[in-house]
C-alpha positions, 0 to 999 in steps of 0.5 A, a space after each residue: 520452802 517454794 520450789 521454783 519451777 518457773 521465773 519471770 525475769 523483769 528486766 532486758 539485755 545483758 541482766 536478763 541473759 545472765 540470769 537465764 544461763 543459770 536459769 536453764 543451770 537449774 532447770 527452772 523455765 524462764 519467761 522474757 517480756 519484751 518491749 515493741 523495740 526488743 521484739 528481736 532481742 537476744 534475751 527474748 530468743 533465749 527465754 522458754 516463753 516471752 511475752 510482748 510488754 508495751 512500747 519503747 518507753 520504760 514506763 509502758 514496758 519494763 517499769 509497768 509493774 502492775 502488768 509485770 505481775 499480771 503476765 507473770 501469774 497468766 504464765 503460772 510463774 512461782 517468782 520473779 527475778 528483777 536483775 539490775 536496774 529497771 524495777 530492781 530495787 524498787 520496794 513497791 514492786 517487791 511487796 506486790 510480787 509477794 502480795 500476789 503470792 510470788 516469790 520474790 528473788 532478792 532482799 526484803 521489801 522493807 530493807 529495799 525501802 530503807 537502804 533506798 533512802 541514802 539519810 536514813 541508810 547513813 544513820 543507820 550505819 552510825 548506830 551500827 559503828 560503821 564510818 561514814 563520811 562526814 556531811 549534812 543531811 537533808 539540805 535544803 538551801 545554800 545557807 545550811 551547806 555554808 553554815 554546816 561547813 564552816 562549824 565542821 571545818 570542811 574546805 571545798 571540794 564538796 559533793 551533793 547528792 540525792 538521798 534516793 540516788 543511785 547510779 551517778 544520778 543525782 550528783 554534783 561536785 562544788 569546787 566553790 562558793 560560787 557555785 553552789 547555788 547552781 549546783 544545788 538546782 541542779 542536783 535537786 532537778 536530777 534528782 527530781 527527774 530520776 527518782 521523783 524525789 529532789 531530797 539532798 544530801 552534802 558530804 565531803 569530797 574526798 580527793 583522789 579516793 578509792 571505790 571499794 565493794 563487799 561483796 554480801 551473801 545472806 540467808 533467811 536465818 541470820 547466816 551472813 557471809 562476805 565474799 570478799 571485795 571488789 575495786 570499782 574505782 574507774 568511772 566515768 560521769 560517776 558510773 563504772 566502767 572497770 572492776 576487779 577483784 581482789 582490790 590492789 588498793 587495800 591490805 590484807 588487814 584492812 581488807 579483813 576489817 571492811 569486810 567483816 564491817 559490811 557483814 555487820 551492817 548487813 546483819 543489823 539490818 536483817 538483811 537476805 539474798 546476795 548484795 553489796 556494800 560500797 564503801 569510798 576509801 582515802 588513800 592518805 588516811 587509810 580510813 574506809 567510810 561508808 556510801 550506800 548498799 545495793 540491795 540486788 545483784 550487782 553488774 560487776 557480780 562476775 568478778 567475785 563469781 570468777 575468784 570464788 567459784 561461786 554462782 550468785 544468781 544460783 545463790 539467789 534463787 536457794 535463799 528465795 526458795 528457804 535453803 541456809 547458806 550451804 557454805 560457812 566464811 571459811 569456806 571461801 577462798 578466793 584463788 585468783 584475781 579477774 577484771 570486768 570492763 563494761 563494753 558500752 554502746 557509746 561513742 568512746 571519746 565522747 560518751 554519746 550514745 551509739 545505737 542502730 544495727 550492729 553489723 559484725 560481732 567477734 566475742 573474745 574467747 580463749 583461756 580465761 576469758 568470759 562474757 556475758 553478752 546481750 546482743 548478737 550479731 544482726 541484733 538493733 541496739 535500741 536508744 531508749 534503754 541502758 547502752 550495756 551490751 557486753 561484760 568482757 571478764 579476764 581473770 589469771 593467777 595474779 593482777 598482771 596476767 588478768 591484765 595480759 588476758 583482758 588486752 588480748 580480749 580487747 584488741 585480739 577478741 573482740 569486734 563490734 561493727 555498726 556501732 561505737 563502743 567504749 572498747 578502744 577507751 578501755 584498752 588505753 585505761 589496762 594498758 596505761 602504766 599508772 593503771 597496771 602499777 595501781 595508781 589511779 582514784 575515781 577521777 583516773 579518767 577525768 584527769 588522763 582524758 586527754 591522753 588516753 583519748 590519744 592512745 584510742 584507735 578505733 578499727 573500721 570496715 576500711 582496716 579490713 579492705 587494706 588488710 585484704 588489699 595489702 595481701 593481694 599486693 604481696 602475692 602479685 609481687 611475690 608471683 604465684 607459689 607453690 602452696 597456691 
């Protein structure tokens, strides 16, 4: 066992707040770096030291790896902790960390490689008997797609997908034959571009499915627990945008048989440290098939925090150190039920991104509310990174009265001037009905974007002025009173 006195965290914002809360939790030191744009970022001011990386772009600061763990040994840290995103789930990375005798805070290197590669990921959830959507591996022209589907006898909808994709990237849906070709240029050039890999996959769509997580927590002795599931089926351009926890979609029997599968299959992996296994599931069938697994703790990591009461980044520094697990499967009873919404710094009827000053921060509080903010009031929201600057999370003792907290936290709570965030958007998704009965699929938005677009309101400085302006007109008509 390595006692960590001292961390380096390899990441910025959000990710790299929450990670220091339990940080200074633990009373283990933490060392922020910080790109030229970021010299003022709310994750610098709260780390014990800081250290200045490199310019705006990625490539200079945040993914230069060699002078991540330069800065890291100068600092006399034990270890270095990725968040998500960035260096994250990069296998190169996590070896030099434990080559230059740090230790690293998440899985294996070699089960990053592997579980990175979305073919050999797939074959090896076929030899652990976990279902997989029916597709073909390694596509390479229009020709194999057309041949495979018609000898599988799979109608259209299709999806393509980079092999070493992540994060949306790299995706595209095919309706017909038409167009595929340009489909298939496209996906191949995405995925060259994110992860200079153009390798493809092809599987079939399925329609109006359900996005459901497992939750995964592993020692480094063969202990492998579930932390139940969550539901990430809201998304926008293939991205989440809402969580929860539990999932409405499933039973409990068929939430016992997904959970347990991704315990197995990350068993059979030799898998250790908190992780998550995504799996898609169709609403018709009731079948569950297996999409990828995330070796790193996840964004939306807070729900199952919230219904377990358990701390996963704390998890992850004592699997790193060499402790077991101090607690069986049995021991996890979740009690409660929590949503996260993703508050990002985009415009909410068109998804472009909105960065410059932020002007006015309120952060929602009250009864069963948390956040878990990257930013301040004053503070710049840079363009060259992820537009995350806020997790907003509700939780009540049943799905409705999570809903009920989350709404008073969006419309009551919560005030972002400067910059446009996605807030108004996610207000019309909790309050629409097909929502708060748990009728929706991955294409929620896609197909109520008319309508919920219709339901944003967007508060500006001006609302403030005529709020003000509207008392004043009260009082001069009601004439002085006698609390004046």
């Amino acid at each position: 066992m390595k006692k960590i006195n001292k961390v380096l965290i390899a990441n910025r914002g959000v990710p790299a707040v929450r990670i220091m809360n339990t940080c200074r939790d633990k009373k283990i030191k933490t060392v922020a770096i910080y790109s030229t744009p970021d010299r003022l970022a709310y994750h610098v001011f709260l780390a014990d030291e800081t250290v200045h990386i490199g310019e705006a772009p990625p490539h200079d600061s945040y993914l230069n790896m060699e002078k991540i763990i330069k800065v890291a040994l100068e600092k006399k840290c034990d270890a270095i902790h990725p968040g998500w995103g960035f260096l994250a789930e990069n296998a190169d990375f996590a070896e030099l960390v434990e080559q230059a005798g740090l230790v690293w805070v998440g899985p294996p290197p070699e089960v990053i490689r592997l579980m990175g590669d979305k073919i050999r990921a797939k074959k090896i959830a076929q030899r652990a008997n976990v279902p997989t959507i029916p597709g073909l591996l390694n596509v390479k022209t229009v020709e194999d797609i057309l041949r495979w589907m018609q000898e599988d006898e799979v109608d259209f909808p299709i999806m393509i997908k980079a092999a070493s994709g992540g994060g949306g990237k790299g995706m595209v849906r095919v309706d017909t034959a038409e167009e595929l070709p340009v489909a298939l240029e496209k996906a191949k050039s995405e995925a060259k571009k994110a992860f200079g890999d153009d390798t493809l996959l092809v599987e079939k769509y399925i329609r109006s499915g359900r996005h459901i997580e497992v939750q995964v927590c592993a020692d480094k002795y063969g202990h492998v627990v579930h932390l139940y599931e969550r539901e990430c089926t809201l998304q926008r351009r293939n991205q989440k945008i809402l969580e929860e926890a539990p999932s409405p979609s499933i039973s409990d029997d068929l939430r016992q048989e997904i959970c347990f599968t991704a315990v197995r299959l990350m068993r059979e992996i030799g898998y250790h440290s908190v992780g998550t296994v995504e799996f898609l599931l169709d609403p018709k069938t009731n079948k569950f098939y297996f999409l990828e697994v995330n070796t790193r703790l996840q964004v939306e990591h807070g729900v199952t925090e919230l219904i377990t009461g358990l701390d996963l980044v704390s998890l992850m520094f004592s699997i790193a150190e060499g402790h077991p697990l101090p607690f069986e499967q049995d021991d996890i009873l979740p009690n409660r039920h929590a949503i996260e919404v993703r508050i990002n710094a985009e415009d909410p009827k068109t998804f472009n991104p909105s960065f410059g000053t932020i002007t006015r921060l309120e952060i929602p509080q009250g009864p069963g509310i948390r956040v878990a903010s990257g930013v301040y009031e004053g503070a710049e929201v840079p363009p060259y990174y992820d537009s995350l600057i806020m997790l907003v999370m509700s939780a009540g003792a049943d799905r409705s009265e999570a809903i009920r907290v989350m709404d008073r936290a969006l419309s009551r709570g919560l005030r972002v001037e400067g910059i446009k965030t996605i807030a108004p958007l996610l207000l019309s998704i909790i309050r629409h009905p097909d929502f708060i009965e748990g009728k929706f699929s991955t294409r929620f938005i896609e197909e109520h974007h008319e309508e919920l677009l219709s339901m944003v309101k967007e508060k500006t400085a001006d609302d403030e002025v005529l709020k003000i302006a509207k008392y004043i007109a009260e009082i001069s008509a009601l004439g002085p009173q006698d609390w004046m």
